[in-house]
C-alpha positions in Angstrom: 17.2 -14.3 -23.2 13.8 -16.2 -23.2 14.5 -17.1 -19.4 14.7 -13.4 -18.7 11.5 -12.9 -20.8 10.0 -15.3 -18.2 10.7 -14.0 -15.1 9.9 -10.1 -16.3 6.7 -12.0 -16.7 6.5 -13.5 -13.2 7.9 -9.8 -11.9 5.3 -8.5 -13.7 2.7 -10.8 -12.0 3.3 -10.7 -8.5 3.5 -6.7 -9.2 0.1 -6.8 -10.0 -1.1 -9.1 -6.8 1.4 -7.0 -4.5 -0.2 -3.5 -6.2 -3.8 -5.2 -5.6 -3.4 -6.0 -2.0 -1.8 -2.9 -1.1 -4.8 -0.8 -2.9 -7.1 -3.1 -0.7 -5.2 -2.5 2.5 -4.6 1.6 1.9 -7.7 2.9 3.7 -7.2 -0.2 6.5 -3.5 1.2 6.6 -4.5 4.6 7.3 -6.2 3.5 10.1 -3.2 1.3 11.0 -1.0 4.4 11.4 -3.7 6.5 13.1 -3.9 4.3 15.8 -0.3 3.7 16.0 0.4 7.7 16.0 -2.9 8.5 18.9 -2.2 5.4 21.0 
């Protein structure tokens, strides 16, 4: 049971990084699929 505990918490980390970096690359994703739509 504490093992669980203790990955939810590692989950619960790398959630945060992953949601960071992905709120960071949104407006450079946009762009991403702009190019990749017009080109």
């Amino acid at each position: 049971m504490k093992k669980k505990l203790q990955t939810k918490k590692k989950m619960d980390k790398k959630m945060k990084l992953i949601l960071a970096v992905v709120k960071e690359n949104k407006s450079e994703e946009k762009g991403f699929w702009k190019r990749l739509l017009f080109s």
